[in-house]
C-alpha positions as CSV (number, residue, x, y, z in Angstrom):
1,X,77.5,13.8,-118.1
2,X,79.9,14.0,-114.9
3,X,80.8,10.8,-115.7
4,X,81.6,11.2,-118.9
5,X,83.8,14.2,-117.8
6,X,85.3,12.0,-115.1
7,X,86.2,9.5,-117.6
8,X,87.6,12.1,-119.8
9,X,89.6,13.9,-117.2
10,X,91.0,10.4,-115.8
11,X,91.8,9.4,-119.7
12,X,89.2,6.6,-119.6
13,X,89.0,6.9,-123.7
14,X,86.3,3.8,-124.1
15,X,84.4,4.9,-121.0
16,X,84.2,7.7,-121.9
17,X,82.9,6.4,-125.3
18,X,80.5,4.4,-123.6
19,X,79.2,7.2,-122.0
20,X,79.0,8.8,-125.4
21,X,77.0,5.9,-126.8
22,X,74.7,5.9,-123.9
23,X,73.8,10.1,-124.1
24,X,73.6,9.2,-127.8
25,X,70.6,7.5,-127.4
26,X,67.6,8.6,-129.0
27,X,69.0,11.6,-130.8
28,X,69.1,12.5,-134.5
29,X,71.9,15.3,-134.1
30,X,74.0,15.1,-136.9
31,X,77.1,15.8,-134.2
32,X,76.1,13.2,-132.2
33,X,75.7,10.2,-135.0
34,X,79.3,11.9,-135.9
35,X,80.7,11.3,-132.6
36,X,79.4,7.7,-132.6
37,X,81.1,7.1,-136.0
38,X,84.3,7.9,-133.8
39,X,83.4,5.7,-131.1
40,X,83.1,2.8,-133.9
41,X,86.4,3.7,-135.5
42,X,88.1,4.0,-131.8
43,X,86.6,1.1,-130.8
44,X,87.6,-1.0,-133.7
45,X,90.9,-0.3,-133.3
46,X,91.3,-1.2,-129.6
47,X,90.1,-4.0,-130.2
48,X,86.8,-3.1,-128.4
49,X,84.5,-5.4,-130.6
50,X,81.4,-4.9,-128.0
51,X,81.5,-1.5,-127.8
52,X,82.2,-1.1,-132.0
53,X,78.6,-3.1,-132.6
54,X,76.8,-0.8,-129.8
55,X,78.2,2.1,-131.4
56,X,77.4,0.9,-134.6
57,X,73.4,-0.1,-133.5
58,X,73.3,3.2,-131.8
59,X,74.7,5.2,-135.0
60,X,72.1,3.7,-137.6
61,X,68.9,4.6,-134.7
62,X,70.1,7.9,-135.4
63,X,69.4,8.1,-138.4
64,X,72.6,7.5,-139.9
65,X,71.8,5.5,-143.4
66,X,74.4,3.8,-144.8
67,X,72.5,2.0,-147.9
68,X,74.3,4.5,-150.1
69,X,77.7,5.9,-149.7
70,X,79.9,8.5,-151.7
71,X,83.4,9.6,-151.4
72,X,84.6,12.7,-152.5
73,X,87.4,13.3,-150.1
74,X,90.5,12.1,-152.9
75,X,89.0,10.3,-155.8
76,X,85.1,10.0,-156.6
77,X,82.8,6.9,-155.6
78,X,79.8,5.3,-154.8
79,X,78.8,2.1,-152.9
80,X,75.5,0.9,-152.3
81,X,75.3,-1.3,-149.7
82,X,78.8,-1.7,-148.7
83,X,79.7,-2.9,-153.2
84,X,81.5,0.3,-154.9
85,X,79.4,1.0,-158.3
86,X,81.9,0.8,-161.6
87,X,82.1,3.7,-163.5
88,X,80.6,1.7,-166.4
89,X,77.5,1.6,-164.9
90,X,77.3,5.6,-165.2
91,X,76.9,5.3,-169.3
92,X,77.2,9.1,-168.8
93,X,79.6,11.2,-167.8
94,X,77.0,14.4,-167.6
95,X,75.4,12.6,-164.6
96,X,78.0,11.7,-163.0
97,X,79.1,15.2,-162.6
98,X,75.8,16.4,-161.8
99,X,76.1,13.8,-158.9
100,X,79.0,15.2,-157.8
101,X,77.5,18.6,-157.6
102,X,74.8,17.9,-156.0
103,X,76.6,16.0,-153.3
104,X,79.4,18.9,-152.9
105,X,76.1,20.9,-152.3
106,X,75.0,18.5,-149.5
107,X,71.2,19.4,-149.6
108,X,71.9,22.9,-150.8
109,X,70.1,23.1,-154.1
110,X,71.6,23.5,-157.3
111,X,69.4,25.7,-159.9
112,X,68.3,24.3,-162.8
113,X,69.7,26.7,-165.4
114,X,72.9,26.9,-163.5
115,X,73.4,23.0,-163.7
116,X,72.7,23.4,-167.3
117,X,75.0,26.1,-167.5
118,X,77.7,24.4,-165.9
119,X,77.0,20.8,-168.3
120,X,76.4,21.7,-171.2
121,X,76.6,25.8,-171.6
122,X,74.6,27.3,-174.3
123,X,72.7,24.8,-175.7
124,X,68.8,24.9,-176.6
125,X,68.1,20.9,-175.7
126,X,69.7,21.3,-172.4
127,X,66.4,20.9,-170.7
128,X,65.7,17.6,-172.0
129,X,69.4,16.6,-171.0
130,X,68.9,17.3,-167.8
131,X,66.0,15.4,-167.5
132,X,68.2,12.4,-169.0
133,X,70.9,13.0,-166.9
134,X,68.9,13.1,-163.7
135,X,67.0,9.9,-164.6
136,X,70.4,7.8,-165.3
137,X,71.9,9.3,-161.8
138,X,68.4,8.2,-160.1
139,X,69.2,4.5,-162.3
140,X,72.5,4.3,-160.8
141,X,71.8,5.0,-157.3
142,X,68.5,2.8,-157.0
143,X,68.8,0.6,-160.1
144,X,66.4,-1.8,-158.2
145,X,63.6,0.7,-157.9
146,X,63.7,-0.2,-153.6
147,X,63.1,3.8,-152.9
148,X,60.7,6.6,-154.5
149,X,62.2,8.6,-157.3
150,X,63.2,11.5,-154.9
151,X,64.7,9.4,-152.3
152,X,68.4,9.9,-153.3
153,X,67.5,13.1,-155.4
154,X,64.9,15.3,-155.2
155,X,63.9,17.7,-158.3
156,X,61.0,20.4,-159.0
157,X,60.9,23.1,-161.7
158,X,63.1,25.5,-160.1
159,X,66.0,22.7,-158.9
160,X,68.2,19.8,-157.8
161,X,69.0,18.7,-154.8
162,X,70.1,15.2,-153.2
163,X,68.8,14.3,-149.6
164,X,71.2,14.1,-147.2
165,X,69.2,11.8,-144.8
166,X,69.8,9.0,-147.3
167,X,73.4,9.3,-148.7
168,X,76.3,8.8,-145.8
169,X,79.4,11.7,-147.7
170,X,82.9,11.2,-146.3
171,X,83.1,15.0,-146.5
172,X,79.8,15.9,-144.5
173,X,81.5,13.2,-141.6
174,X,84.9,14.8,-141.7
175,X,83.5,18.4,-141.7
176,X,81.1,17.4,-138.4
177,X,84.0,15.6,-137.3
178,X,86.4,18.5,-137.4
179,X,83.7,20.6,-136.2
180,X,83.6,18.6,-132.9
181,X,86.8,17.7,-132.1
182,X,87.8,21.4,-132.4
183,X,84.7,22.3,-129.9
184,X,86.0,19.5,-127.8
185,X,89.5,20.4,-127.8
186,X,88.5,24.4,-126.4
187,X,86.0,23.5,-124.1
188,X,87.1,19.9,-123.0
189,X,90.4,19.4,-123.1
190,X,91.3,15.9,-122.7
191,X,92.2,12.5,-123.8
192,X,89.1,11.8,-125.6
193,X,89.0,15.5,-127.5
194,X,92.4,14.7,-128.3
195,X,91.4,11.1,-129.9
196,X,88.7,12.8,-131.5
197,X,90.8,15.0,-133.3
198,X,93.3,12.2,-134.2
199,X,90.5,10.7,-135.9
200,X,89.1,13.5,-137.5
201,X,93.0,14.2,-139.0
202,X,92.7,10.4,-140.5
203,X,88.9,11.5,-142.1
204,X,90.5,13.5,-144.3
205,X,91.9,11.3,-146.8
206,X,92.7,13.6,-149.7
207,X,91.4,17.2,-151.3
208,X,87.8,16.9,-152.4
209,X,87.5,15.6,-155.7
210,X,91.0,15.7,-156.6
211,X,90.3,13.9,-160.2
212,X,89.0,17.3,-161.2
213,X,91.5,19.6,-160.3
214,X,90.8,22.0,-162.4
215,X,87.1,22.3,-162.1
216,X,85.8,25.5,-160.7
217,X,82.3,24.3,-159.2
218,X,83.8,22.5,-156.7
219,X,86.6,25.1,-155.5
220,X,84.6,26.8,-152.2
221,X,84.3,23.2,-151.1
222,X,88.0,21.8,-151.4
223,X,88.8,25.2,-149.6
224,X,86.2,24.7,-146.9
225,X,87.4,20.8,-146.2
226,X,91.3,22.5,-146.7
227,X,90.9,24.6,-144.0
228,X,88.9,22.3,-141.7
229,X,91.8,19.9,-142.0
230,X,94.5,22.5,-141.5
231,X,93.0,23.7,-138.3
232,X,92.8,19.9,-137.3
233,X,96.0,19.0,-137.8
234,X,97.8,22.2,-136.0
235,X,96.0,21.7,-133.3
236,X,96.7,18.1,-133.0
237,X,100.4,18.6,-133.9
238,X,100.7,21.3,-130.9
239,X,99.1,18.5,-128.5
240,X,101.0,15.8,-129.5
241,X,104.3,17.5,-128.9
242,X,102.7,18.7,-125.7
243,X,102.5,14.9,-124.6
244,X,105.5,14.1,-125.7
245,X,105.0,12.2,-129.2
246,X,107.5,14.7,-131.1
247,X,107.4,12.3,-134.3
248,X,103.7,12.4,-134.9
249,X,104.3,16.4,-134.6
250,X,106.6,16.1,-137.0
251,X,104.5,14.2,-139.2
252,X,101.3,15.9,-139.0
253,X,103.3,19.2,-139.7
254,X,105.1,17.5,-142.9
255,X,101.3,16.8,-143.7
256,X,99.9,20.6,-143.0
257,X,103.0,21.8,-145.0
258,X,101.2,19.5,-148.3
259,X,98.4,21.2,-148.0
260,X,99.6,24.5,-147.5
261,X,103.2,25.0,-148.7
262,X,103.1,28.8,-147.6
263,X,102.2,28.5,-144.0
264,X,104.4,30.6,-141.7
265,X,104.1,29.0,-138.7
266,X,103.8,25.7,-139.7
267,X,107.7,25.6,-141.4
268,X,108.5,27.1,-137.9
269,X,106.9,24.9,-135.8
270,X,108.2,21.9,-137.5
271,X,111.8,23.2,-137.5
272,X,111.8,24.0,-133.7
273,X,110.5,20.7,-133.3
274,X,113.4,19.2,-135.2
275,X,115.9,21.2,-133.4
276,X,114.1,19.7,-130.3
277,X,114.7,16.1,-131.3
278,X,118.2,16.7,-132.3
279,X,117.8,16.2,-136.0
280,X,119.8,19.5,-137.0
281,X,120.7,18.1,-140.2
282,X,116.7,18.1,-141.1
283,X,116.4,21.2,-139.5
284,X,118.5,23.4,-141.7
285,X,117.3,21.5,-144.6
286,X,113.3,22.6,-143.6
287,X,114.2,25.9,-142.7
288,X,116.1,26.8,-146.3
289,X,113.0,25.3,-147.6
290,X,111.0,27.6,-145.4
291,X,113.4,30.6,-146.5
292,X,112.8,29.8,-150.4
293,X,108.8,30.0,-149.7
294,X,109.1,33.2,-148.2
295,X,111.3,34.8,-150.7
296,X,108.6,33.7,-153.6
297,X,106.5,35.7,-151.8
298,X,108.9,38.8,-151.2
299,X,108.4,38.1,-147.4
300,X,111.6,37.7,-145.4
301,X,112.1,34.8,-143.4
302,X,112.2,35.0,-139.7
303,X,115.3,33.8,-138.0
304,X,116.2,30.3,-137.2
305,X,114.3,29.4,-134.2
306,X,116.3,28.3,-131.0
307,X,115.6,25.6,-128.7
């Protein structure tokens, strides 16, 4: 550990991610297999191909299990062992949503009657749908028969729920992710929290489940992810303009601004920041832009910022 904070405080990124791999060992927190997905991803991208495949060994001992894989974060998939499933092989569009559900729910369980309510509504042969729509999921996911029936999803009379030992979600690792690099970032302050919370801004690769826009079920967790994100990015944008990287400020407020047109202090930030690289032009162009945001919402603006 005071290595690892020497590392850290000297801006030893991949010894300090050795370090991380090596206090990894043996543990099945869901932080820690999180982390060591960062180390892979770090890794890989400097080029560290040693360090990626210890990180990668060290990931699955913790009980990481990548034999199936879902997306949610942007549009909706599924991969078993690394080969993304067609929607064709589905046959039903019922279980596919209940998938999605249940995976939103990430172990939570989902009520019977409340999945039925939200399928098929009022309908007196919902039960036996279910029970179809459950066993074509369960087809999809293991169509091989390698695993027990309630390896991927587990059922009793009451409910539904998937296990989230064996199913690897992009929105689980971006919400651990987040999670830690924003721990990092207030208690460790660093090169490597910062890095963590670069790569925890790249997790988040789109709203959850944007193909459904309009469906309700899945609102509490786009918000949860939204907001994750937005706290994220802020605080990345703040540090990178701190280190003097001005552009990548600029960019990951452009990026907050996507996600939340109405946010005060981002419009602010990112015109100061303009003003600060001498783009003027841009400047007065984000801040009327700013201005027409606030009038929509019968807020008046605050006034240009200054250098």
């Amino acid at each position: 550990n005071e290595a690892r904070a020497l590392f850290d405080e000297l801006g030893c990124v991949l010894d300090a991610a050795r370090i991380d791999v090596r206090l990894a060992e043996g543990s099945t927190d869901p932080l820690v297999a999180a982390r060591l997905a960062a180390v892979v991803d770090l890794a890989r991208r400097q080029g560290a191909r040693v360090l990626a495949m210890e990180a990668e060994a060290a990931r699955r001992g913790s009980g990481a299990d990548d034999a199936l894989s879902v997306t949610t974060l942007g549009s909706f998939g599924v991969s078993r062992d690394g080969v993304l499933v067609p929607n064709t092989a589905w046959q039903s569009k019922k279980a596919r949503d209940l998938f999605k559900m249940l995976v939103v729910l990430d172990g939570r369980p989902l009520p019977r009657e409340q999945a039925i309510d939200r399928l098929w509504g009022d309908d007196s042969a919902s039960s036996s749908k279910l029970s179809v729509a459950l066993a074509t999921l369960r087809a999809v996911l293991d169509p091989h028969k390698q695993f027990d029936p309630d390896h991927f999803v587990q059922a009793d009379g009451e409910s539904i729920r998937c296990n989230p030992d064996a199913i690897n979600s992009d929105l689980r690792r971006f919400l651990t992710l987040a999670q830690s690099a924003l721990r990092a970032q207030r208690t460790t302050p660093g090169p490597a929290a910062t890095e963590l919370l670069s790569i925890a801004e790249s997790a988040y690769t789109g709203e959850v489940l944007e193909s459904d826009p309009y469906t309700d079920w899945f609102v509490n967790a786009r918000e949860s992810a939204r907001s994750a994100y937005l706290s994220v990015a802020q605080r990345l944008a703040t540090v990178r303009l701190r280190d003097g990287s001005p552009d990548d400020a600029i960019r990951l407020w452009l990026r907050v601004l996507e996600h939340e047109p109405y946010d005060e202090s981002a419009h602010l930030a990112l015109v100061s920041t303009l003003v600060a690289v001498g783009r003027h032009g841009d400047a007065r162009r984000r801040y009327q832009h700013y201005s027409e945001r606030m009038h929509e919402l019968d807020l008046e603006p605050r006034a240009f910022p200054t250098p």
